[in-house]
C-alpha positions as CSV (number, residue, x, y, z in Angstrom):
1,X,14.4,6.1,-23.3
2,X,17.5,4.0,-22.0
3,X,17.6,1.8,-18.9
4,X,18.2,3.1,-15.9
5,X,21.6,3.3,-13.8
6,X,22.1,0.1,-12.4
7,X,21.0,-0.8,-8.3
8,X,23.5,-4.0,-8.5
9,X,27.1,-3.6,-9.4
10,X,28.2,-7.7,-8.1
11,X,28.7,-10.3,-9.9
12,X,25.2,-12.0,-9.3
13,X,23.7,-13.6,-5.8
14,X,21.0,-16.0,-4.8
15,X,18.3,-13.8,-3.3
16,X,14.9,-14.8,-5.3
17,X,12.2,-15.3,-2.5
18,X,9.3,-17.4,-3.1
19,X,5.5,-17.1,-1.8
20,X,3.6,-20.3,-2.4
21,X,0.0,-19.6,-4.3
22,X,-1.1,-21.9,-1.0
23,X,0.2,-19.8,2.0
24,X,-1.2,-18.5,4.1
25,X,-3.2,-14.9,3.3
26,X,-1.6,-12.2,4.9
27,X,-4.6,-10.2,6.1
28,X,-8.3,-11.5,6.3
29,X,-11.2,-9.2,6.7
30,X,-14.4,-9.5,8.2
31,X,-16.4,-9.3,5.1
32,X,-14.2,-12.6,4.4
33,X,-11.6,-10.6,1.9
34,X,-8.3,-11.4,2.0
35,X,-5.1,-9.6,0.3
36,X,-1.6,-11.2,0.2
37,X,1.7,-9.5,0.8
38,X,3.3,-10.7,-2.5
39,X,6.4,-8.0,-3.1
40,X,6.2,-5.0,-0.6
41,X,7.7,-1.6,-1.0
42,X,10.2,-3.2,1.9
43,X,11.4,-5.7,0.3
44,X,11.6,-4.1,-3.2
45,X,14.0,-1.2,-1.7
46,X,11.2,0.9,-2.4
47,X,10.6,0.1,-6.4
48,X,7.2,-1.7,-6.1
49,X,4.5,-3.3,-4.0
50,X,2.8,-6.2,-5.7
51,X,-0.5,-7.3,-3.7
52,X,-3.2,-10.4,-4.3
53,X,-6.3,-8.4,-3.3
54,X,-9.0,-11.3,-3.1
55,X,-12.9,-10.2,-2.9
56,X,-15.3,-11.8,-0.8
57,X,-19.2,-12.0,-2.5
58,X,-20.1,-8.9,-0.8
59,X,-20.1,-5.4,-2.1
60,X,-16.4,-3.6,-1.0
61,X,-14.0,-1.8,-2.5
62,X,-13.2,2.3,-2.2
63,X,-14.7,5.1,-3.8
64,X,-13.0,7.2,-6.3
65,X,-9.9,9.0,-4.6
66,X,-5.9,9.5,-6.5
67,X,-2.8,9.4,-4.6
68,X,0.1,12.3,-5.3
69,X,2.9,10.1,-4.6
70,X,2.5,6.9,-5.9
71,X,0.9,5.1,-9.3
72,X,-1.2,2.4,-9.4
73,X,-1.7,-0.8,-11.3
74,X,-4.7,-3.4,-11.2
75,X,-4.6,-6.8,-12.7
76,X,-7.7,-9.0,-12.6
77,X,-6.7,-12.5,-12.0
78,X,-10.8,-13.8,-11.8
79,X,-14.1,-12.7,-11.6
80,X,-15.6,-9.1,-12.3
81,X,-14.3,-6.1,-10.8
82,X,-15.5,-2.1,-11.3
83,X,-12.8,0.1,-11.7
84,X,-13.5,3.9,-11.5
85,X,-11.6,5.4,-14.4
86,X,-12.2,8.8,-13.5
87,X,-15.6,9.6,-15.7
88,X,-17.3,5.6,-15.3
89,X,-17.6,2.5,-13.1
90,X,-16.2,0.3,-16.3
91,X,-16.8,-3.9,-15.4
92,X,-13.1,-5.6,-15.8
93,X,-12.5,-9.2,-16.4
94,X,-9.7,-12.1,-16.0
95,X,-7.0,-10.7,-18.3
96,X,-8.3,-7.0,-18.3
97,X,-5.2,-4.4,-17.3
98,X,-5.7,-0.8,-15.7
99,X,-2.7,1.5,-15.0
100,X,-3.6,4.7,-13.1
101,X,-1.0,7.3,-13.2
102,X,-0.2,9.9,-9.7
103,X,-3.1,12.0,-9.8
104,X,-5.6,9.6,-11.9
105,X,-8.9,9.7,-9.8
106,X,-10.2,5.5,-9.8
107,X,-11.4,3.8,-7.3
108,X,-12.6,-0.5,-7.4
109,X,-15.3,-2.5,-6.3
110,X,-16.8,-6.0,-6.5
111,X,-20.7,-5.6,-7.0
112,X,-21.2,-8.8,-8.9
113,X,-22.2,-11.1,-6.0
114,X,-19.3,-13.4,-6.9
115,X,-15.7,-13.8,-5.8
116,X,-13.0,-11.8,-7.7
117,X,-9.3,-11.2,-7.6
118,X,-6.6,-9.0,-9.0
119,X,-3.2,-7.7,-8.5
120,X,-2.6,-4.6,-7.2
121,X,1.0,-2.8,-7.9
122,X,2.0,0.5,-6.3
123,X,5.2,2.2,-7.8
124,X,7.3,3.6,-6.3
125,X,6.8,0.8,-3.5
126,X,5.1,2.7,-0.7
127,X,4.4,1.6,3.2
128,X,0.7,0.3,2.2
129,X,0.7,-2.5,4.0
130,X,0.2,-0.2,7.3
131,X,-3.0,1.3,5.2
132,X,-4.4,-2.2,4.9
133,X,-3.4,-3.1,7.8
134,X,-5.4,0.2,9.4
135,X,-8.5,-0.6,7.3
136,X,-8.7,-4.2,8.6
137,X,-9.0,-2.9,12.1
138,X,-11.1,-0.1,11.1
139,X,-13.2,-3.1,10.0
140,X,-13.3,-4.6,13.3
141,X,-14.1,-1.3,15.6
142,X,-11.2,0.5,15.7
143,X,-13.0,4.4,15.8
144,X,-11.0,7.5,14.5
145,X,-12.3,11.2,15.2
146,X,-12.5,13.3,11.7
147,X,-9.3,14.3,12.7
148,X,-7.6,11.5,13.0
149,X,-9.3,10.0,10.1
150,X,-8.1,12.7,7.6
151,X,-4.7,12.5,9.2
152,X,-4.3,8.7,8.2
153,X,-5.7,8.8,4.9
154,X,-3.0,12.2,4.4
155,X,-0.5,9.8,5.8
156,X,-1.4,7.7,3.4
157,X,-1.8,9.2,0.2
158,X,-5.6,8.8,-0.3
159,X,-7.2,12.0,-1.4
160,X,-10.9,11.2,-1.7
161,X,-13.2,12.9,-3.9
């Protein structure tokens, strides 16, 4: 394997960006979740998405689906979080790494009653902020038909099992 071509043919810029652990989160839910826009597909020119997804004490997270498109990355920052590797709910811990590959069925939940957090990475860097962002509101009333429902999680690359 060699590296890639390269994306950047200057001679170097200044164009780090910073996001304070202490900003604001980007979305909160009701349960009292939050996740935080850290690197999104946007602003990656479409490499990556990097997102803080922060569990409240109550039980959330999705059910095992896969995505065609896209692979997926979790991180676990604190706390306990199930991921779904595709045959088991298996408990993950601070430090604990799970990649999921385009058409891996997982899925992620806090059950333990506690706060947890982890990093979530999408590659290549898809719109998922507009899935969150969908979810949240879904949350707070918003009402699909079947229809529409199956249209956004197509959108969306979610193919639930």
């Amino acid at each position: 394997m060699s590296y890639p071509d390269p994306i950047y043919v200057g001679d170097g810029e200044a164009s780090a960006t910073v996001r304070p652990n202490d900003a604001d989160h980007t979305l909160t839910y009701r349960s009292g979740g939050t996740v935080d826009y850290l690197a999104t597909g946007a602003s990656t020119g479409g490499l990556f998405g990097l997102y803080r997804w922060n569990f409240a004490e109550g039980v959330s997270g999705p059910d095992p689906h896969f995505h065609k498109t896209i692979t997926e990355s979790f991180y676990i920052l604190s706390g306990t979080v199930k991921i779904y590797n595709g045959t088991d709910w298996v408990d993950t811990h601070a430090g604990d790494f799970v990649h999921v590959p385009a058409g891996g069925v997982h899925g992620f939940r806090n059950e333990s009653g506690q706060k947890a957090s982890m990093l979530l990475h999408f590659s290549p860097g898809a719109p998922r902020e507009s899935y969150f962002e969908t979810l949240k509101k879904l949350g707070e009333g918003l009402t699909m038909t079947d229809e529409e429902r199956d249209a956004f999680y197509l959108a969306h690359d979610n193919y639930w099992l």
